[in-house]
C-alpha positions in Angstrom: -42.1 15.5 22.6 -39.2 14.1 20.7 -39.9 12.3 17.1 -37.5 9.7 17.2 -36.7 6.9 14.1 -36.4 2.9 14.8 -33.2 1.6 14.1 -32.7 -1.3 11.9 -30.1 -4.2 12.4 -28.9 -5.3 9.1 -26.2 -7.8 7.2 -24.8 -7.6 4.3 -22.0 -9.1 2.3 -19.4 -6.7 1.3 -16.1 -7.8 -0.7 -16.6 -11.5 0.3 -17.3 -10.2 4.5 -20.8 -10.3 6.1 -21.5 -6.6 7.8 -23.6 -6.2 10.4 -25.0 -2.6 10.2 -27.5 -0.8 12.2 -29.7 2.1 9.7 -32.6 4.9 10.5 -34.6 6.8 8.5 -36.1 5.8 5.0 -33.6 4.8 2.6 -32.0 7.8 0.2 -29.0 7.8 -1.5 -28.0 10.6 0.2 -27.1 9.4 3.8 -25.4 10.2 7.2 -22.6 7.0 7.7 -21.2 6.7 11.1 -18.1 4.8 11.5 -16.9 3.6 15.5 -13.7 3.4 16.9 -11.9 0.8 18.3 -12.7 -1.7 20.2 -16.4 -0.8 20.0 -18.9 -0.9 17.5 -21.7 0.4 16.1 -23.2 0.0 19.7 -21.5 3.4 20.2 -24.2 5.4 18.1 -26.9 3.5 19.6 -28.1 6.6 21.1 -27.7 8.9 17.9 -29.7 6.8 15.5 -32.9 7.3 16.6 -32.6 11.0 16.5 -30.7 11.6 13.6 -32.6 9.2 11.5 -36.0 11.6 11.9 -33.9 13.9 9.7 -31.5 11.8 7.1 -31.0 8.2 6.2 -28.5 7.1 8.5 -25.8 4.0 8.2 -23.8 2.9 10.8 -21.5 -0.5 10.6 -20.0 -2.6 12.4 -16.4 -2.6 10.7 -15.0 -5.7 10.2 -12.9 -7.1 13.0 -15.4 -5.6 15.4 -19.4 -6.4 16.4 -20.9 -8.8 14.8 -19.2 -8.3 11.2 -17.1 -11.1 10.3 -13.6 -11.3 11.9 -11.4 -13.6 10.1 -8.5 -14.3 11.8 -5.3 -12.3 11.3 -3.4 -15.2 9.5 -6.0 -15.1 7.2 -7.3 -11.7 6.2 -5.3 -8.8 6.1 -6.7 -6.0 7.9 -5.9 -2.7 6.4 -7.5 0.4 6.9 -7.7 1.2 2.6 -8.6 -2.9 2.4 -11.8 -2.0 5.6 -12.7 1.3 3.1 -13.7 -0.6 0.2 -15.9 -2.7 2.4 -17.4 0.3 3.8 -17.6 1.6 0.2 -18.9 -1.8 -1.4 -21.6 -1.8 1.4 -22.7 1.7 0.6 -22.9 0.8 -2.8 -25.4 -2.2 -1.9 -26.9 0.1 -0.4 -27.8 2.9 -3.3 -26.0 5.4 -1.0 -24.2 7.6 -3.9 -23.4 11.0 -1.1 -23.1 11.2 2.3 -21.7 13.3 5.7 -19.0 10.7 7.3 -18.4 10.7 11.1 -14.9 9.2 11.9 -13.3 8.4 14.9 -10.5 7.0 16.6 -9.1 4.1 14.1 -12.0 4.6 12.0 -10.2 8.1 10.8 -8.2 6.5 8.5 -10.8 4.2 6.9 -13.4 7.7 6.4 -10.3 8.9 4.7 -9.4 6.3 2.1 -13.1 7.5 1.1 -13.1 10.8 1.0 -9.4 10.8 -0.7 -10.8 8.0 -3.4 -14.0 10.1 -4.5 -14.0 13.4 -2.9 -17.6 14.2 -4.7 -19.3 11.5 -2.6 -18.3 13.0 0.9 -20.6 16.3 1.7 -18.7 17.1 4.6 -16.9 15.3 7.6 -17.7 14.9 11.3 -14.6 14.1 13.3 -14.5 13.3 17.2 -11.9 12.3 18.9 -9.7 11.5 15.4 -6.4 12.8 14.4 -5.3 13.5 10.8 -2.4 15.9 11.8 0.9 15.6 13.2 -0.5 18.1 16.5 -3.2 15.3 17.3 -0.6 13.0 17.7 1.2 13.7 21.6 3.7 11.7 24.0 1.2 8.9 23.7 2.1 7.9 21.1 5.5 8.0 21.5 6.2 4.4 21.8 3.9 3.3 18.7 5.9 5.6 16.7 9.7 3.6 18.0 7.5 0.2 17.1 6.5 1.3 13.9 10.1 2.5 12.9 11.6 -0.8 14.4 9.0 -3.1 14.9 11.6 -5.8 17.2 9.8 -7.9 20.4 11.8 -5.1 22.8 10.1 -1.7 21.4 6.6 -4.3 21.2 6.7 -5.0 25.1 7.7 -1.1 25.7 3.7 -0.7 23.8 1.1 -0.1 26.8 -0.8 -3.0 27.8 -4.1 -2.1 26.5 -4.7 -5.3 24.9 -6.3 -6.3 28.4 -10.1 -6.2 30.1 -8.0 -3.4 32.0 -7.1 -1.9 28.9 -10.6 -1.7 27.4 -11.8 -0.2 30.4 -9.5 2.9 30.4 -10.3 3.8 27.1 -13.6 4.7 28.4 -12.0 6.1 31.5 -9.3 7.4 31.1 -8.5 11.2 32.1 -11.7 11.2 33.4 -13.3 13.1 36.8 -14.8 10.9 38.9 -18.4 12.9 38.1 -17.4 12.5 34.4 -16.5 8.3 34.7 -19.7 7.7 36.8 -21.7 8.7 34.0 -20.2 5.4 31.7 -22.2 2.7 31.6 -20.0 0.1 32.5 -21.6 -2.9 29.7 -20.3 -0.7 26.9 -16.6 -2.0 28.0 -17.8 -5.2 28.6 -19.4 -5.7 25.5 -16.6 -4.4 23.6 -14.3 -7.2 25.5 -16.6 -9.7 25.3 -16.0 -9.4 21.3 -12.2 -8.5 21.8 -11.6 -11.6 23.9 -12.8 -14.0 21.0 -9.5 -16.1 19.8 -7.3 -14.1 17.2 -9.1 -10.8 18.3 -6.7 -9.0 19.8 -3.7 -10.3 16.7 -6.9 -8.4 14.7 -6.5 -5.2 16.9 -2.6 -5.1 17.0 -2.8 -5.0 13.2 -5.1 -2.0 13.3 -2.6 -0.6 15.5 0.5 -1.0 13.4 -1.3 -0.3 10.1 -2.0 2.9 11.6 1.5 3.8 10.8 0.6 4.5 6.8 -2.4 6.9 8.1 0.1 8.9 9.7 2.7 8.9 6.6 -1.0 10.0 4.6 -1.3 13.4 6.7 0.1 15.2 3.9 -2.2 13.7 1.2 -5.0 14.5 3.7 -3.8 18.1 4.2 -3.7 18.1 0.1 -7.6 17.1 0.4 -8.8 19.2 3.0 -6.8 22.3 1.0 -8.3 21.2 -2.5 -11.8 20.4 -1.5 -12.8 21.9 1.7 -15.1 19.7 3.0 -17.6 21.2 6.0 -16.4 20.0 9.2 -18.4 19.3 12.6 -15.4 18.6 14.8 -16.4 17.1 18.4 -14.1 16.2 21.1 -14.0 14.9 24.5 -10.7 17.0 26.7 -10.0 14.4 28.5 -8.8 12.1 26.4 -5.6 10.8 27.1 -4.2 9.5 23.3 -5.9 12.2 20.7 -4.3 15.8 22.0 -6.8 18.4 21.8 -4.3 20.2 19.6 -5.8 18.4 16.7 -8.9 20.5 17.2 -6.8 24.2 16.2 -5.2 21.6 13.5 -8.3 21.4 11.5 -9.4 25.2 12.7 -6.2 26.2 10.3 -6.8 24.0 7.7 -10.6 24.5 7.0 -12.9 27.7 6.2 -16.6 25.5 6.7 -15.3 24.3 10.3 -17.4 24.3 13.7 -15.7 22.8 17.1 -17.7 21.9 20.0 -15.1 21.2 22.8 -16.9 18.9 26.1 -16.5 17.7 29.2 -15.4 14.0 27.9 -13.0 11.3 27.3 -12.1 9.2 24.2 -15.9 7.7 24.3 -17.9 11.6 24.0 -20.6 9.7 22.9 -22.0 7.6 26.2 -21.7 10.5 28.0 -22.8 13.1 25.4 -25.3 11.4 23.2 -27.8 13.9 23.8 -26.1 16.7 22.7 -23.9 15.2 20.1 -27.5 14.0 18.6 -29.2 18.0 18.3 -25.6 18.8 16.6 -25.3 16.2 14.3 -28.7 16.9 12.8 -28.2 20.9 12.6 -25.4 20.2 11.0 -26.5 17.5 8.8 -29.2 19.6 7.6 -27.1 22.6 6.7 -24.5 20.5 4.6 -27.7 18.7 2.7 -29.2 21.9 2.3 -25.7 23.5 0.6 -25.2 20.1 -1.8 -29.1 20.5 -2.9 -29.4 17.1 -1.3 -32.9 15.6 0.0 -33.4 14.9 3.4 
């Protein structure tokens, strides 16, 4: 039988926000921190927690804008993704988490690396899925953002695909998917996720992720200066099917890393309601090993 840790559901304040967080495993200061994508939450590691935290102390918030963190509205706080790290950071401080392995994804990338890039001795290695931090990740998709970030005018905004919508929300689960592949979603995770997008301002608070995205992408050279200087170990896990984050990105970080493992499934954008299982066994083998290689206790 399979040992599995309770999860926790926490708040904090961090820099002046109250976090919601969701932690296994008995406290350390060495810790596993999973950071979601957008628009979800923590609910997306729901399934990884339990495992995982039999094995490390594990931290997963909800960043702020998304869950049940606070979301001020856009007039009113200005959502960056270096601004979001030093919450994340401040929270892990509260926290006595000094090290840690960092799973990014999605619009979380950018926030895991304002950390990493800030104090590189904290981060024991990275777990990306579904995240770009090279120019190959980055395919016809996003082909319009880049025409709205270089002239951000009302035309190029309405040229943007309409994904601020329950429709929207939906296909980022779906999307690219087989029909055997889509059946597997549970269809409350995008309902949750636009039950909390829907609130009033929300989707002003997800258009500024979106077009602060823009300064990740002008970062990719300080990133590729990190991975080159410090060589973090890297779990990379992606789901083919997704239709924004080109698997390219995968050979990307192959080139650009010696401590580097890819597992490659049969997945969208969301791996992780589909692949919990599996994602779960890696994430603790890997886990482990980094740990082990830092001299950190488990």
């Amino acid at each position: 039988m399979r040992h599995v840790a309770k999860t926790r559901h926490r708040y904090r304040d961090a820099e002046g926000l109250r976090v919601r967080y969701r932690e296994a495993g008995a406290p350390s200061s060495t810790a596993v921190v999973l950071l979601h994508g957008a628009p979800s939450s923590s609910y997306s590691f729901r399934e990884v927690l339990p495992t995982l935290g039999e094995h490390a102390y594990v931290v997963a918030p909800d960043i702020p804008g998304f869950g049940f963190s606070d979301a001020p509205p856009a007039e009113e706080y200005e959502y960056t993704y270096e601004g979001l790290s030093h919450v994340i950071e401040a929270l892990l401080d509260d926290l006595g988490v000094e090290r840690y392995v960092v799973f990014v994804t999605d619009y979380s990338t950018p926030v895991g690396y304002f950390l990493a890039t800030r104090h590189p001795d904290r981060v024991l290695g990275l777990v990306v899925q579904n995240g770009n931090a090279h120019e190959a990740g980055l395919g016809e998709a996003w082909d319009s953002g880049r025409r709205y970030w270089a002239e951000p005018t009302e035309e190029n905004k309405a040229a943007l695909p309409d994904w601020l919508t329950f429709e929207g929300t939906r296909d980022t689960y779906l999307g690219g998917l087989r029909a055997e592949v889509a059946e597997l979603h549970p269809p409350e995770s995008w309902h949750l996720d636009w039950e909390r997008l829907s609130r009033p301002g929300n989707t002003d608070v997800y258009f500024q992720f979106f077009y602060d995205y823009r300064k990740h992408v002008a970062r990719f050279g300080e990133i590729a200066e990190y991975h080159a200087t410090h060589q973090p170990p890297c779990l990379m896990l992606w789901g083919r099917h997704d239709p924004t984050f080109d698997i390219a990105e995968v050979v990307a970080y192959h080139q650009a890393l010696t401590t580097f493992e890819a597992h490659i499934f049969d997945a969208g954008h969301f791996l992780l309601e589909t692949h919990a299982a599996e994602v779960a066994d890696l994430l603790v083998t890997f886990t482990r090993d980094v740990l082990d290689r830092a001299g950190a206790a488990t």
